[in-house]
C-alpha positions in Angstrom: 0.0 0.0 0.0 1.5 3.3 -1.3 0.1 6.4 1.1 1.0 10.2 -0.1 2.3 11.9 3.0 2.2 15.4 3.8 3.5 17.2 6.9 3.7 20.3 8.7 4.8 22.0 11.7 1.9 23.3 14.0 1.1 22.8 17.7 -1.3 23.8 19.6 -1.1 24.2 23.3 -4.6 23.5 24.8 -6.5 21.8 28.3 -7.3 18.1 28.3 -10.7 17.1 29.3 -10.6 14.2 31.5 -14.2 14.0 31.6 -17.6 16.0 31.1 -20.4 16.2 33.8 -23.5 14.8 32.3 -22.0 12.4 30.0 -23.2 8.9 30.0 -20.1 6.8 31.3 -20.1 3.9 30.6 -17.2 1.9 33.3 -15.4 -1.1 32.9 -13.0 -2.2 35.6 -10.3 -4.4 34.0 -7.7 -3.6 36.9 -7.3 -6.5 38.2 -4.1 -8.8 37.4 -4.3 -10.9 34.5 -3.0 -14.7 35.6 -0.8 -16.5 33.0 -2.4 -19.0 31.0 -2.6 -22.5 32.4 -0.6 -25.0 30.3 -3.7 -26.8 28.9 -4.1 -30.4 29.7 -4.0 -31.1 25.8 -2.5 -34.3 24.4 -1.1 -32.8 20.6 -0.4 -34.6 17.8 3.6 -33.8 16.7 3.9 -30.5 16.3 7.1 -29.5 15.4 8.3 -28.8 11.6 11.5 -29.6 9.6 12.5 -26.7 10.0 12.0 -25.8 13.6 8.7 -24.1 13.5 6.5 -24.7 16.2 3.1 -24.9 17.0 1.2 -25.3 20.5 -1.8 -24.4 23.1 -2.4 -23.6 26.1 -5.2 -22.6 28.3 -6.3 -19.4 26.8 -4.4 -19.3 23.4 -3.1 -20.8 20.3 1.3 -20.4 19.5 3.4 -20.5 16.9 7.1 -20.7 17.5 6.0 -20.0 21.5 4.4 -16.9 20.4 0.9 -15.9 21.1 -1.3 -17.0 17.9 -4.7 -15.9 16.7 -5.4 -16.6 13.1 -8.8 -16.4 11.0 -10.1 -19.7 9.5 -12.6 -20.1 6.7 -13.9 -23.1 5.4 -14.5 -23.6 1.6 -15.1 -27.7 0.3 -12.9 -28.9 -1.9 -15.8 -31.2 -3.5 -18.4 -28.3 -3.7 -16.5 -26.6 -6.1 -14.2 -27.4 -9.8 -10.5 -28.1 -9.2 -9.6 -26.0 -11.8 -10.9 -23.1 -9.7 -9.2 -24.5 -6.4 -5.9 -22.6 -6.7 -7.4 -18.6 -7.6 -9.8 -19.2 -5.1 -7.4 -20.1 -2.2 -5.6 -17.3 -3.1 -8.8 -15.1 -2.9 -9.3 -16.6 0.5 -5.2 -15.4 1.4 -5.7 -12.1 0.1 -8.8 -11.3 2.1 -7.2 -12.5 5.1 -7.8 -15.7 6.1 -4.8 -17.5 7.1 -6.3 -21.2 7.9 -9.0 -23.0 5.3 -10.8 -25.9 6.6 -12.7 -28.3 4.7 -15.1 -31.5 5.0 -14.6 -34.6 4.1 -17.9 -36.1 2.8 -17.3 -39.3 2.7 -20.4 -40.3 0.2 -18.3 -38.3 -2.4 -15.8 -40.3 -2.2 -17.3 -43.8 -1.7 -20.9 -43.6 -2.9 -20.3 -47.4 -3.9 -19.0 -49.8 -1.1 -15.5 -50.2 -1.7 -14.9 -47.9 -4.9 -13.3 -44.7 -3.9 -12.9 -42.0 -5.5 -10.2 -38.8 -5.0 -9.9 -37.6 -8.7 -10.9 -34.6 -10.5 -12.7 -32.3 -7.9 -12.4 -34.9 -4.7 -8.7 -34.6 -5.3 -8.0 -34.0 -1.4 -4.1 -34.8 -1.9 -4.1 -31.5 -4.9 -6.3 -29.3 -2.7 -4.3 -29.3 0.5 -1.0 -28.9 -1.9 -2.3 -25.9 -3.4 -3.6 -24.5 -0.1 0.0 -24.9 0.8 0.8 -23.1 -2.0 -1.1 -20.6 -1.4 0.1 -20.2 2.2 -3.1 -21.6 3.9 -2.5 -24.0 6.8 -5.5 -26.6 6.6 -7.3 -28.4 8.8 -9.0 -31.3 7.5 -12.6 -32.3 9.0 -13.1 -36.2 8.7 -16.2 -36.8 10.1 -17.4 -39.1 9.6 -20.1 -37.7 10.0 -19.9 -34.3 8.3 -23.5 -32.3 8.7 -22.7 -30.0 6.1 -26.5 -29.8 4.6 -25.2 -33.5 2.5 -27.5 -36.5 2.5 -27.1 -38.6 5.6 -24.4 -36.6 7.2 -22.3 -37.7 4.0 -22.2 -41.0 5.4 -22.9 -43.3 2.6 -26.2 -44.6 2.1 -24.9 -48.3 1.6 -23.6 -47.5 5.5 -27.1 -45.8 6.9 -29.1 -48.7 5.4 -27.1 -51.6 7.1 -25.8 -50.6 10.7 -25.8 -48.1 13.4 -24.0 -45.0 12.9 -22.2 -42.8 15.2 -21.4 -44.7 17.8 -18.4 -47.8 18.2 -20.8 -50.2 16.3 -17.8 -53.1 15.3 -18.9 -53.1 11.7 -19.1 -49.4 11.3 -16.0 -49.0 12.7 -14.4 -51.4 10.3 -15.8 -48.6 7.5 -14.8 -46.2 9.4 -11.3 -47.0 9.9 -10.8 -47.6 6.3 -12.2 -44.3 5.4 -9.0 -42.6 7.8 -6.6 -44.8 6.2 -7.7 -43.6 3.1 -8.3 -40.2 4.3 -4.3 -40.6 5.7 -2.6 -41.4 2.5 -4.5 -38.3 0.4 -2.5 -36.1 3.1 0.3 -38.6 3.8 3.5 -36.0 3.6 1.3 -32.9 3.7 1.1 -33.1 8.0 2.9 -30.3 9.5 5.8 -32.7 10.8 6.3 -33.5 7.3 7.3 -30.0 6.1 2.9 -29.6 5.0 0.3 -27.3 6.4 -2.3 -29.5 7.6 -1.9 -28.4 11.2 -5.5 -29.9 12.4 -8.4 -32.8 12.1 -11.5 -32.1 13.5 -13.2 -35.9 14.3 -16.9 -36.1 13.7 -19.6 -32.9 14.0 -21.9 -31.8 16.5 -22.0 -35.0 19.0 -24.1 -34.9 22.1 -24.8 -38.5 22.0 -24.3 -40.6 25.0 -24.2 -44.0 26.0 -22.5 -47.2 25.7 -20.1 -47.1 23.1 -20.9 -43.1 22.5 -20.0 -40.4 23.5 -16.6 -40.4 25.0 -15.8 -43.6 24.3 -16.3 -42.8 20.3 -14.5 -39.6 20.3 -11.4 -41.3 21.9 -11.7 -44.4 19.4 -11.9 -41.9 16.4 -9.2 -40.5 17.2 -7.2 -43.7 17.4 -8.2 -44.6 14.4 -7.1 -41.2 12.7 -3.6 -41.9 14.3 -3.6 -45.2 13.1 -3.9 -43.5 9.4 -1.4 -41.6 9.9 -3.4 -38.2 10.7 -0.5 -36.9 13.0 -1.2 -33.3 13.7 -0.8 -30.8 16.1 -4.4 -30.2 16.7 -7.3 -32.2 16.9 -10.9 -30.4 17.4 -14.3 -31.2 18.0 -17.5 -28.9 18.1 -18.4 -27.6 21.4 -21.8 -26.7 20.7 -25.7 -28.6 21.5 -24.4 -30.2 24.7 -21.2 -31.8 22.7 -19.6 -34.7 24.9 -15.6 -35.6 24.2 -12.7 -36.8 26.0 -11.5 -34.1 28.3 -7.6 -33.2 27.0 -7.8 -35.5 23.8 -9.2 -32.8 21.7 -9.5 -29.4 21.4 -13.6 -27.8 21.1 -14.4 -25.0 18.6 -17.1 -23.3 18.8 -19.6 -21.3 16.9 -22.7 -18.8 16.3 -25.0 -17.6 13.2 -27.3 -14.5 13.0 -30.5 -16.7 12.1 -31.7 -20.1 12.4 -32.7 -21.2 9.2 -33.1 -24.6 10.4 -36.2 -23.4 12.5 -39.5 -24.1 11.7 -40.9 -19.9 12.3 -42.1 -18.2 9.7 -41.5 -15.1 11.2 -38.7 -12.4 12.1 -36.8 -14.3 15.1 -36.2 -12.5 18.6 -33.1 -10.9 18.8 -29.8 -13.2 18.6 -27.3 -13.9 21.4 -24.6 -13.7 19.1 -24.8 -10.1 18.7 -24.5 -10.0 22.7 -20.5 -10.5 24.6 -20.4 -13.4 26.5 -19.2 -13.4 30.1 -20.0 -16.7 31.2 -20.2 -19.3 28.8 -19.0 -20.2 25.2 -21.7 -21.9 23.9 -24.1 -20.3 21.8 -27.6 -21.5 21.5 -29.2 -23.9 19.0 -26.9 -24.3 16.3 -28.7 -26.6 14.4 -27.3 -30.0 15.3 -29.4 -33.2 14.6 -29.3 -35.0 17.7 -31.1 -33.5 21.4 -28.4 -32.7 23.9 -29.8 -33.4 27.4 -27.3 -31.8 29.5 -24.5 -29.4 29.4 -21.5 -30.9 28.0 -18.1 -31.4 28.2 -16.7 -28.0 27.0 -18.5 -26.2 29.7 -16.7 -27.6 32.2 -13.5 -27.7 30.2 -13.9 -23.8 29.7 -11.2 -22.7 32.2 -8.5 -25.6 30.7 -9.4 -24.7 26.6 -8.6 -21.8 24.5 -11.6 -20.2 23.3 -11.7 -21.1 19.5 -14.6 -20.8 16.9 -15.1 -22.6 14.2 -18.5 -21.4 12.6 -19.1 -17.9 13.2 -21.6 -17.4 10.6 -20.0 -15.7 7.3 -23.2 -16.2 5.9 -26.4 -18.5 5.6 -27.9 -21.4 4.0 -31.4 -21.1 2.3 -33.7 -23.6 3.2 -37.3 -24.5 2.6 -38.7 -23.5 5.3 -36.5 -20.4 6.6 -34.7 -18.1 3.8 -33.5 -15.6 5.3 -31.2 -13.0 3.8 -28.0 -11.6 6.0 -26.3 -8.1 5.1 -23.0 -7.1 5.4 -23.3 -5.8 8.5 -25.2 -8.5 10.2 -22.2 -10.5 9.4 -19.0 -8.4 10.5 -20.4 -6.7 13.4 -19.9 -10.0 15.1 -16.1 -9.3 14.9 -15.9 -7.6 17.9 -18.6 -9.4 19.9 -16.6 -12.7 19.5 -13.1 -11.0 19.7 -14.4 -9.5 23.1 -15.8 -12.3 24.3 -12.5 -13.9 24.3 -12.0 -15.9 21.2 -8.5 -17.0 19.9 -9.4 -18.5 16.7 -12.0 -16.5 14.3 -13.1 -19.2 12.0 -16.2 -19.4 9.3 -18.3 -21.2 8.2 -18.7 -20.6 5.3 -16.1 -18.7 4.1 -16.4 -19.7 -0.2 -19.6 -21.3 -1.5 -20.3 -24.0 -3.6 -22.3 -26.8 -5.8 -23.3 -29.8 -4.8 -22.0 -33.0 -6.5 -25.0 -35.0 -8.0 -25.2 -39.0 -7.0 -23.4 -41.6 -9.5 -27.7 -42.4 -10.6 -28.3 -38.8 -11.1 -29.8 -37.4 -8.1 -29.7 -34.9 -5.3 -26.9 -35.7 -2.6 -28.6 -32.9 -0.2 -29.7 -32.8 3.3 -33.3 -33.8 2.8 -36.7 -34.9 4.6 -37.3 -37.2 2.1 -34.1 -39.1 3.1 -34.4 -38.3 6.5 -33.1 -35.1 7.2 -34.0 -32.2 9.3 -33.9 -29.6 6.6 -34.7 -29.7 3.1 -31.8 -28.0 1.3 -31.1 -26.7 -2.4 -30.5 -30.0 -4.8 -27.0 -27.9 -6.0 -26.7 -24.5 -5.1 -24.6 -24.5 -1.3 -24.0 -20.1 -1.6 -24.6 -19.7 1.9 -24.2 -16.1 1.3 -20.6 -16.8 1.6 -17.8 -14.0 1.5 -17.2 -16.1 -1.8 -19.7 -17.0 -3.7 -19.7 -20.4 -5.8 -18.3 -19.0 -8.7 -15.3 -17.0 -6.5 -18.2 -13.6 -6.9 -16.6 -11.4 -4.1 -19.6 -10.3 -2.2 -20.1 -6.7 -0.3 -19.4 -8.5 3.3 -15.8 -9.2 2.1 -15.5 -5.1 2.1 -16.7 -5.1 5.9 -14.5 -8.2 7.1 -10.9 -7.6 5.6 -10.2 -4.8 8.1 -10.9 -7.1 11.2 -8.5 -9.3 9.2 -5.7 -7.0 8.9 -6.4 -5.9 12.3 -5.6 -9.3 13.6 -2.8 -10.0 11.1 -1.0 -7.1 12.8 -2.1 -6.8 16.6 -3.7 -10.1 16.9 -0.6 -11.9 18.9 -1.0 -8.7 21.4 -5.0 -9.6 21.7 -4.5 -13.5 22.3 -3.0 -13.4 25.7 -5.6 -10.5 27.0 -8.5 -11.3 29.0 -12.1 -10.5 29.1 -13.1 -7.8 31.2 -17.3 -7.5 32.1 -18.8 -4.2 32.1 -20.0 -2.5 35.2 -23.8 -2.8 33.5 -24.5 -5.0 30.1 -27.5 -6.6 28.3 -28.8 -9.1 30.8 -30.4 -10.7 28.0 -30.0 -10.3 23.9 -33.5 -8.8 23.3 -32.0 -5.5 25.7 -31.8 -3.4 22.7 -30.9 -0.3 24.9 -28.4 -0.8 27.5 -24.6 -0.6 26.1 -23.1 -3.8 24.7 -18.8 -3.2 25.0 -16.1 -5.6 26.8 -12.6 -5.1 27.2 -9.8 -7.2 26.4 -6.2 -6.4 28.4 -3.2 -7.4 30.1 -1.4 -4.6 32.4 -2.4 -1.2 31.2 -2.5 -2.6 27.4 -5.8 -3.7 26.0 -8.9 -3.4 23.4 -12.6 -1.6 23.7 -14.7 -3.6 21.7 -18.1 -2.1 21.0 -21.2 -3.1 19.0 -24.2 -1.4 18.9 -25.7 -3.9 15.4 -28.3 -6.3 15.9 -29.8 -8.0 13.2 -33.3 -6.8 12.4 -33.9 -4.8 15.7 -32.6 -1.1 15.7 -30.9 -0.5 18.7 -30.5 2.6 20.6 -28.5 4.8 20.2 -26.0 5.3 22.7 -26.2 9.5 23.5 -23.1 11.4 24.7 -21.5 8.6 25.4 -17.6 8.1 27.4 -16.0 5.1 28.5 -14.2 5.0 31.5 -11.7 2.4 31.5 -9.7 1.3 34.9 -6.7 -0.3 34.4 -4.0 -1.3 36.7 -1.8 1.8 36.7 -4.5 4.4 35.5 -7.6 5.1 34.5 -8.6 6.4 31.0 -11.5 8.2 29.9 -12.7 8.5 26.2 -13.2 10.2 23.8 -12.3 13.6 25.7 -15.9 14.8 25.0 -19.4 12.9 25.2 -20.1 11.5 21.5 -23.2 9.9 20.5 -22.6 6.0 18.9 -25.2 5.1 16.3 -27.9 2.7 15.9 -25.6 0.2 13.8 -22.1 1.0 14.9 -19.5 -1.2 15.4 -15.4 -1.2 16.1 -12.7 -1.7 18.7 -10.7 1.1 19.9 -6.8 0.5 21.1 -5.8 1.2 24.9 -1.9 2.3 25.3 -1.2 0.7 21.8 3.0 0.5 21.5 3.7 1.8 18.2 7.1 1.1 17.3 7.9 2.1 20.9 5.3 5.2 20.5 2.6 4.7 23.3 -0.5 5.7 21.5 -2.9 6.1 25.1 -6.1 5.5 23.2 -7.5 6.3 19.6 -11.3 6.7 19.0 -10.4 4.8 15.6 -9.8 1.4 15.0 -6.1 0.2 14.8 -5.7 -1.9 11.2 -2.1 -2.6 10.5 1.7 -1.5 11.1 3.8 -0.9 8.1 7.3 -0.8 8.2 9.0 1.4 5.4 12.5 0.7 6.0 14.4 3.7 6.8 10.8 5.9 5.4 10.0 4.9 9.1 6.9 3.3 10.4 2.9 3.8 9.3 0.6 3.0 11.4 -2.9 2.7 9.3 -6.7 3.0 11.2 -10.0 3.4 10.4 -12.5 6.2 11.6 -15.4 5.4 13.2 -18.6 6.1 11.6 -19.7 9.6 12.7 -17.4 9.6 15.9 -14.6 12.2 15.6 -11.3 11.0 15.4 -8.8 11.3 18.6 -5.2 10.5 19.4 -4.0 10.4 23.0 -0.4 10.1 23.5 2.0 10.7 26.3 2.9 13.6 27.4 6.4 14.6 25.2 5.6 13.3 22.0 6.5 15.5 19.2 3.6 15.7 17.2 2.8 17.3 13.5 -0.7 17.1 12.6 -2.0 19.2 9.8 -5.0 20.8 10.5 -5.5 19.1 13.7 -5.6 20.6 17.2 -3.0 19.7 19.2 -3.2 20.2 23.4 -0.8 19.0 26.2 -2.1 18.5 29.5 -1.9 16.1 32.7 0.8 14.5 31.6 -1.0 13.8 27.9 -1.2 15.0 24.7 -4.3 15.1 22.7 -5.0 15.3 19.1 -8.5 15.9 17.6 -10.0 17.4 14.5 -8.1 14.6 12.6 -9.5 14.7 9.3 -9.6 11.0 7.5 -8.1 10.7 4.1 -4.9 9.4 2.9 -2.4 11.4 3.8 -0.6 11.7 7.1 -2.8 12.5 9.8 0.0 12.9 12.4 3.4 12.7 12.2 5.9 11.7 15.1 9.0 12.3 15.1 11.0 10.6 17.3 14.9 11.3 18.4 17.1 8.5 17.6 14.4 6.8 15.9 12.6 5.9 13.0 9.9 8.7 12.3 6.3 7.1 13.2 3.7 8.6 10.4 -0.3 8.0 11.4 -3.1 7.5 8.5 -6.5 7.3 9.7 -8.5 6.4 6.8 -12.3 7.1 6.3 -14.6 3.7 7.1 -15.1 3.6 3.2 -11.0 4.0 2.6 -10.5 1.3 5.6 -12.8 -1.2 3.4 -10.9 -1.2 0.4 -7.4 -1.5 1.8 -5.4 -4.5 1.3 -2.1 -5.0 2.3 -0.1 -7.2 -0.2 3.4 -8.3 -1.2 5.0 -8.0 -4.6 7.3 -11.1 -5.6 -41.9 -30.7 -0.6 -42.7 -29.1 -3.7 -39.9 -26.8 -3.8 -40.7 -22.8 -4.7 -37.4 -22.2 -6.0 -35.8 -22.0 -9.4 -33.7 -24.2 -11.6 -31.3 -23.6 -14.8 -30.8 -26.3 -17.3 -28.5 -26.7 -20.3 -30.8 -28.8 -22.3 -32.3 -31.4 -19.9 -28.9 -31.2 -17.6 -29.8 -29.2 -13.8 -27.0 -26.8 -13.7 -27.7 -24.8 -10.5 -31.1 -24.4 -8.3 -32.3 -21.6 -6.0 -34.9 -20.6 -3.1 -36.5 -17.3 -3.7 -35.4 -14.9 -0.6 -35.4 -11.8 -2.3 -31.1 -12.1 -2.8 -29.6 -12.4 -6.1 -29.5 -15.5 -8.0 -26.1 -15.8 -9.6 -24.3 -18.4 -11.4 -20.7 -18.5 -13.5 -20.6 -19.9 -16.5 -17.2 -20.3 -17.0 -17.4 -23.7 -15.7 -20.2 -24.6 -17.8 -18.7 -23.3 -20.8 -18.8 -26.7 -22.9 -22.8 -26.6 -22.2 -23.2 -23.1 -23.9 -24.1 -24.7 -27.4 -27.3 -25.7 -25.8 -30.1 -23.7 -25.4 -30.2 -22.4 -21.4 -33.4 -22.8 -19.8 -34.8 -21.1 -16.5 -38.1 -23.4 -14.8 -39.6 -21.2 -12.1 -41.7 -23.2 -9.6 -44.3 -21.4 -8.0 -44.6 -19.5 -5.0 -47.8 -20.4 -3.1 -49.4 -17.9 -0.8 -50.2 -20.2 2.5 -47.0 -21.8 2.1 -45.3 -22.4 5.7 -42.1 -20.5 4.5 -40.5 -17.8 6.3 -39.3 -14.5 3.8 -37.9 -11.7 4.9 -40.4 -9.1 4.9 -38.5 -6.9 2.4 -38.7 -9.9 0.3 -42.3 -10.6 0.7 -44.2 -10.5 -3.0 -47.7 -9.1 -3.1 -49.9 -12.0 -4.8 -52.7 -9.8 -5.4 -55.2 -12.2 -4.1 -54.0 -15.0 -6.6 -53.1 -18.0 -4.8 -49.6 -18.5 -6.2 -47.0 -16.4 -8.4 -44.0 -17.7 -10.6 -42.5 -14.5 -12.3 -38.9 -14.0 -13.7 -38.1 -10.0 -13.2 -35.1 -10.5 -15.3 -32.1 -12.1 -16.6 -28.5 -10.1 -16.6 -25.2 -11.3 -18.1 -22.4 -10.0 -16.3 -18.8 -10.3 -18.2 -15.5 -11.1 -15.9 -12.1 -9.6 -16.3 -8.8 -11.0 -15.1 -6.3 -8.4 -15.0 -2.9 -9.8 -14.2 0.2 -6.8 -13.6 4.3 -7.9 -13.9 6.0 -5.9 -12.0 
């Protein structure tokens, strides 16, 4: 990134404000000491490289060469989408930011037939995980075997559901089973971290509450002797901690997650407000997340909370369509959870899902979709799997991806600082998630250093707005109050502000902008890049002795502090600090629509929903929810010399379907509608630049 800098000499001698009398304060106490992590109870696979590099746990956070660790995961399926498009959309997935992709394997797409598997052409799990590599994604590979993942029967293979118990240490299904690993272990054999490869993790089966003999614990602890008996040597091995989930206590890791709907639900109306829009002081286990099976009690990762790091797994980047519930998330819905899970505590951001995709039809020509008709919970889309992901199917980069990157960079750059901090409760918060006025904020710190995370989005609901509004922070050796005035935080907002931020040695006290990346420039010096907060002025608090150029900023020393405000954001140098000895430090605070487009690179039953065929072939299929339709033709580019044909099912008016409201068509007293509003041909450009 290539910012134009500008800088001039002016100071302004001023008074501080510590405070204003009649402000709404909002106090957190986050003095007291912050204990050392606990060396989690966690039995690892091998986790040391070739070449040295490390990777660990402990109690509260994830490491990398003993360093603290917080990387962002998304998950995009290998089998959902054309090998040919694997490698530029990995790299998509790097560029925005996400530095671990994780990926299901269904195992009825790779053995629909007893016996006859398959890992060619788009099941090729061996290429995937080399070109994630390649890419510089670490991967964590999710086994199952059972999968979820909206696929017939879990992905287990019918052959499999129609002859024996599932799920549980049934001797014949674990014969299957265990030959399903082995094969599993020799399409990654020399891609495991130990080997030199970046699959650092296996997650072993999906959403498990079920208890009893040969459940439960017992079936965790035999599948993951079975994936070591493949070979599946990692560092990490995961389970969902959601629905009650029960594993063996130190033999796996539980990740956790949260959506901003439940399309699985049976309402046909707007939903209360969602709990994952709300910090979480207590527990880490969201509510209903959809799993198949009835939890009936808590489960193991509640009481494993204190000895775990906090990690997610499936923080909603989006949201399946299904028959009953379509429901349509915006932009916002999705990245103001950011800072609610950040300042709740989690250590590993992960999505699910990060890239759409297609699903595979069966070897006879039908639907391989979660289903009623087979048994399922939900009925799903016979091909289309959007999800309203980041990615869309085709690699479409969606409007959310705008919203999420500077979270990303944020944790790129400062994310190693957040990992060891700890949560710190508000004097007063939302005693439940349908308070849409009383202030939802946390702080994360250790010592005097920490994070304000804020979020003032719910979906659906407005929230109110939060009028003349300082927080008053107390921290071990001081207290901090900002901004220096009362500002108002809007119905919508969301961000996380930066308390005593080191800056190349620089202590920035606070900034009422959000801290996205450091940038070293050599002997240039240092930039340090934010983003204003929507409609809150921009501040910079420093200590007292700084020297400071700020064009057209006001500049005022007092108690030991120096306070910038008036910064206007834009691209050019917003302060300037020059620094004896040193490197100088240059600040850009960039506007929330600059902050979005910043990347930081390096050069070297009867179904209303539509269907598109190419002659008689089903190419793609859709639920009407009011959001765009889209499909890429590249892939389908040896079908074009066939005619294209859209079949739109109808719509019936007393149809148990929820819509969003905005979405809602007027039948005008018929009884059911099927109408096309239009078709649109987009064209795609690659542009490729040699330095």
């Amino acid at each position: 990134m290539i910012f134009r800098l500008r800088t001039c000499a002016v100071l302004v001698a001023g008074v501080l404000a510590a405070g204003v009398a009649g402000a709404d304060t909002l106090a957190i106490d986050a003095s007291a000491p912050n204990p050392p992590p606990l060396k989690a109870a966690l039995r690892l696979g091998s986790a040391t490289a070739p070449n040295g590099d490390t990777l660990g746990a402990n109690a509260r956070y994830l490491t990398r060469n003993g360093a603290p660790w917080l990387p962002v995961m998304g998950e995009f399926h290998y089998s959902r989408t054309p090998a040919a498009q694997w490698e530029a959309e990995l790299r998509k997935m790097k560029a925005a930011g996400i530095d671990i992709v994780a990926s299901y394997v269904m195992w009825n797409h790779h053995e629909e037939l007893e016996g006859k598997f398959d890992w060619s052409g788009n099941r090729d799990l061996r290429r995937f995980v080399q070109l994630a590599a390649k890419a510089g994604l670490d991967v964590v590979v999710r086994v199952g075997p059972w999968a979820h993942a909206e696929v017939r029967y879990g992905g287990i293979p019918d052959w499999v559901v129609n002859a024996m118990p599932t799920r549980a240490n049934d001797p014949q299904y674990m014969v299957f089973v265990e030959r399903l690993y082995q094969q599993i272990g020799q399409q990654i054999k020399g891609q495991l971290w130990k080997d030199g490869g970046r699959v650092i993790g296996v997650q072993l089966e999906n959403e498990y509450n079920i208890d009893g003999p040969g459940k439960g614990v017992a079936h965790i602890a035999a599948l993951k002797k079975l994936a070591l008996k493949a070979g599946m040597d990692v560092p990490y091995y995961t389970v969902t901690g959601w629905d009650g989930t029960i594993y063996p206590s130190g033999e796996v890791t539980p990740v956790f997650g949260g959506y901003p709907d439940e399309p699985w639900g049976v309402s046909t109306k707007e939903l209360p407000p969602k709990e994952t829009y709300a910090f979480r002081f207590d527990t880490r286990v969201s509510g209903d997340l959809g799993a198949q099976t009835a939890a009936h009690a808590p489960g193991t990762a509640e009481t494993d909370k204190d000895v775990t790091p906090f990690l997610g797994a499936e923080y909603g980047a989006g949201l399946p369509f299904m028959y009953r519930r379509r429901t349509v998330v915006s932009a916002d819905d999705i990245a103001s959870m950011l800072p609610v899970k950040l300042g709740s505590g989690v250590n590993l951001m992960g999505y699910y899902m990060f890239h759409g995709g297609r699903n595979p039809l069966s070897l006879g020509g039908t639907g391989m979709e979660e289903s009623t008709l087979s048994g399922g919970y939900n009925d799903t889309t016979m091909i289309s799997y959007d999800f309203q992901a980041p990615l869309g199917p085709d690699g479409q980069q969606r409007k959310v991806l705008e919203k999420l990157r500077p979270f990303h960079l944020f944790l790129h750059d400062f994310g190693a600082r957040l990992a060891p901090m700890t949560v710190r409760k508000p004097d007063v918060s939302p005693a439940k998630p349908d308070d849409l006025s009383t202030a939802r904020f946390a702080v994360r710190s250790e010592g005097d250093r920490g994070f304000l995370f804020v979020n003032n989005h719910v979906r659906q609901y407005p929230m109110a707005a939060q009028k003349a509004t300082q927080f008053a922070v107390k921290l071990p050796g001081q207290s901090v109050t900002l901004p220096s005035k009362p500002v108002d935080i809007a119905d919508g907002a969301y961000f996380i502000w930066p308390l005593n931020l080191d800056l190349d040695g620089t202590n920035l006290r606070y900034a009422t902008a959000q801290p996205l990346t450091l940038l070293d420039q050599g002997k240039a010096g240092v930039v340090a890049v934010f983003a204003a907060s929507a409609a809150v002025p921009v501040e910079l608090s420093f200590d007292a002795g700084a020297k400071i150029v700020a064009p057209g900023a006001q500049i005022a020393t007092a108690a030991g502090h120096t306070l910038v405000t008036g910064v206007q954001p834009g691209a050019g140098a917003a302060v300037t600090v020059r620094r004896d000895g040193k490197r100088q430090l240059t600040i850009v605070v960039l506007t929330p629509e600059q902050s979005q487009q910043l990347s930081v690179v390096q050069l070297a039953g009867q179904r209303h929903i539509g269907r598109l065929y190419s002659g008689t072939r089903l190419l793609d299929d859709w639920y009407y929810s009011g959001y765009q339709w889209q499909i890429g033709l590249r892939q389908q580019a040896a079908l074009l010399d066939q005619p294209l044909t859209v079949s739109v099912l109808p719509l019936r008016a007393d149809a148990p379907v929820y819509l969003p409201k905005e979405a809602r068509p007027d039948f005008g007293g018929e009884r059911q509608i099927a109408t096309v509003r239009g078709v649109s041909v987009i064209p795609v450009y690659r542009l490729r630049i040699t330095p």
